[in-house]
C-alpha positions as CSV (number, residue, x, y, z in Angstrom):
1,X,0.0,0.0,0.0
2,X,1.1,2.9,-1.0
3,X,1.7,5.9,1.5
4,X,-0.2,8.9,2.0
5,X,1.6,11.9,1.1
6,X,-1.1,14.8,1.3
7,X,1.1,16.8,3.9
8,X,3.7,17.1,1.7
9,X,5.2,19.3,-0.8
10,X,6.2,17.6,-3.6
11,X,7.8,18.1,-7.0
12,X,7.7,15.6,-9.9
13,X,10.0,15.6,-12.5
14,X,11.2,13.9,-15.7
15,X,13.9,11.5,-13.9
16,X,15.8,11.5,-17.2
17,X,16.1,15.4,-18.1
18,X,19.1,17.2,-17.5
19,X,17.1,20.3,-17.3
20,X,14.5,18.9,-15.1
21,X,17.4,17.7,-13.0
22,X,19.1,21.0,-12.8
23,X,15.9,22.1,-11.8
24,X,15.8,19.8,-8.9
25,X,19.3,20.7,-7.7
26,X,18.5,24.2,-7.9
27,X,15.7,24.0,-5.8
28,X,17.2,21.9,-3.1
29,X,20.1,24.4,-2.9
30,X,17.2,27.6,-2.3
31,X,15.0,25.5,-0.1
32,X,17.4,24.8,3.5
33,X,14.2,24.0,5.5
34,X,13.4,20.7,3.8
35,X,10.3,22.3,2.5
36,X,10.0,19.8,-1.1
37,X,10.0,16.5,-1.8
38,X,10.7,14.9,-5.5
39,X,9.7,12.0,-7.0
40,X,10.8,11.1,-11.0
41,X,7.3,10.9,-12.8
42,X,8.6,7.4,-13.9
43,X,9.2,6.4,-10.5
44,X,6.3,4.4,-9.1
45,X,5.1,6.7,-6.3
46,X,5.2,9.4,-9.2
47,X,3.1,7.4,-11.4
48,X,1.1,6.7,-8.2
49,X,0.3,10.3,-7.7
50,X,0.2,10.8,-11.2
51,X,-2.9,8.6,-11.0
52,X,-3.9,10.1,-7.7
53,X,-4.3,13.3,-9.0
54,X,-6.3,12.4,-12.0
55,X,-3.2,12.9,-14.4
56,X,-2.1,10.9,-17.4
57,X,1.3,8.3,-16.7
58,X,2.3,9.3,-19.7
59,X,2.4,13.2,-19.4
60,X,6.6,13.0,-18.8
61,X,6.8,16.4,-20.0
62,X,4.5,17.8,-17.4
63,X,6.4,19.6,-14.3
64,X,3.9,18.6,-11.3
65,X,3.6,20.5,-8.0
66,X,1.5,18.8,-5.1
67,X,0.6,21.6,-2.7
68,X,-0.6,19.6,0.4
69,X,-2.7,17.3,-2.1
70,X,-3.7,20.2,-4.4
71,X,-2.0,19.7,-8.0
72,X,-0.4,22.1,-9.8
73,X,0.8,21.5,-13.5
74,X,3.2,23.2,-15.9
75,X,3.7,27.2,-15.7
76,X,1.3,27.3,-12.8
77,X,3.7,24.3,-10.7
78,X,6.7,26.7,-11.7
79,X,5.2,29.8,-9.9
80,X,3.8,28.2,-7.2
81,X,7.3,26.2,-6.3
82,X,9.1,29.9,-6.4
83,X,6.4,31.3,-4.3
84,X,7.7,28.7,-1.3
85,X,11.0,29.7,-1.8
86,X,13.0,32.9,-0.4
87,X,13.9,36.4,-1.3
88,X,14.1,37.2,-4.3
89,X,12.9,33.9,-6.1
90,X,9.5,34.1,-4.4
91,X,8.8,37.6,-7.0
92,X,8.5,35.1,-10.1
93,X,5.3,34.3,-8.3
94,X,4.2,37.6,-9.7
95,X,4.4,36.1,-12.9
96,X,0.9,34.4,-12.5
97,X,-0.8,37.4,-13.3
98,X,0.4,37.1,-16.9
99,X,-2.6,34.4,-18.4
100,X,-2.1,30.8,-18.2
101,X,-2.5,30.0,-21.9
102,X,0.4,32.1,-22.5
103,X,2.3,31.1,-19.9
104,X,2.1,27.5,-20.9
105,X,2.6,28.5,-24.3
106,X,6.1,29.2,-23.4
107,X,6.6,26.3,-21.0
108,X,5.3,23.9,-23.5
109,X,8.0,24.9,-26.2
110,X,10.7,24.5,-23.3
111,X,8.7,21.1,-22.6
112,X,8.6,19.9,-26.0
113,X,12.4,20.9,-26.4
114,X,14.0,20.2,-23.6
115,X,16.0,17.0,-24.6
116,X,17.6,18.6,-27.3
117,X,18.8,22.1,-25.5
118,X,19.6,20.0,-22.3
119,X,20.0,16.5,-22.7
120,X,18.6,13.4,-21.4
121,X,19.5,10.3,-19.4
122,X,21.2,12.5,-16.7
123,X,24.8,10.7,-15.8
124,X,26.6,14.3,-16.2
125,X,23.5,16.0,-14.0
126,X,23.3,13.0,-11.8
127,X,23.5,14.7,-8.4
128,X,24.9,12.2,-5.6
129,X,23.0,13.1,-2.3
130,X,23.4,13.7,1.4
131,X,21.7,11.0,3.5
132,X,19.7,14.4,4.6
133,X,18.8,15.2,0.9
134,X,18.3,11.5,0.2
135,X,15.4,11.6,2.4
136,X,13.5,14.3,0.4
137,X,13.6,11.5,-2.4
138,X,9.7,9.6,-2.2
């Protein structure tokens, strides 16, 4: 059975994207309380909440933010991860005034590009954790 993890903040991530790695690293670096959790979306307790949340399995270019059980998907995941995070990465938030359908319009293109400007398969973005960072890992 599967844990509950509705108390949580977590990020999923395509586990074999250098960007979406880099993205991962980035936030661990900026976030010193602990505050997220990550899970690959090919992971199965990402394809787990994946399911939870009424999402496709197969949506691998789809950056996921769970908010205490409340999904959050592409531009809006983004903004909403900054928002947690401190001074001065917290004013992208202010970026969710600018409307969704555009906003995804240019995450979408990044999305749909991503393994050609970045890379895939991650062994040079491989990050090896700290037992402390390892735990953040569902």
């Amino acid at each position: 059975m599967m844990q509950n993890y509705n108390d949580k903040h977590i990020v999923l991530i395509d586990g074999v994207c250098h960007l979406c790695q880099g993205i991962t690293k980035w936030i661990i670096q900026r976030d010193p309380e602990g505050v997220f959790y990550f899970a690959s979306l090919q992971s199965e307790v990402g394809r787990h909440l994946l399911e939870q949340g009424g999402l496709s399995v197969d949506a691998l270019d789809t950056f996921v933010y769970i908010e205490k059980g409340i999904y959050h998907t592409r531009s809006t995941a983004a903004l909403k991860v900054a928002r947690r995070l401190k001074f001065p990465y917290f004013l992208a938030y202010g970026c969710i005034i600018v409307p969704k359908f555009i906003r995804d319009r240019v995450y979408n293109l990044v999305a749909r590009n991503r393994y050609r400007w970045f890379g895939r398969d991650g062994e040079d973005a491989c990050m090896l954790p700290t037992p402390e960072i390892r735990e953040r890992f569902l």
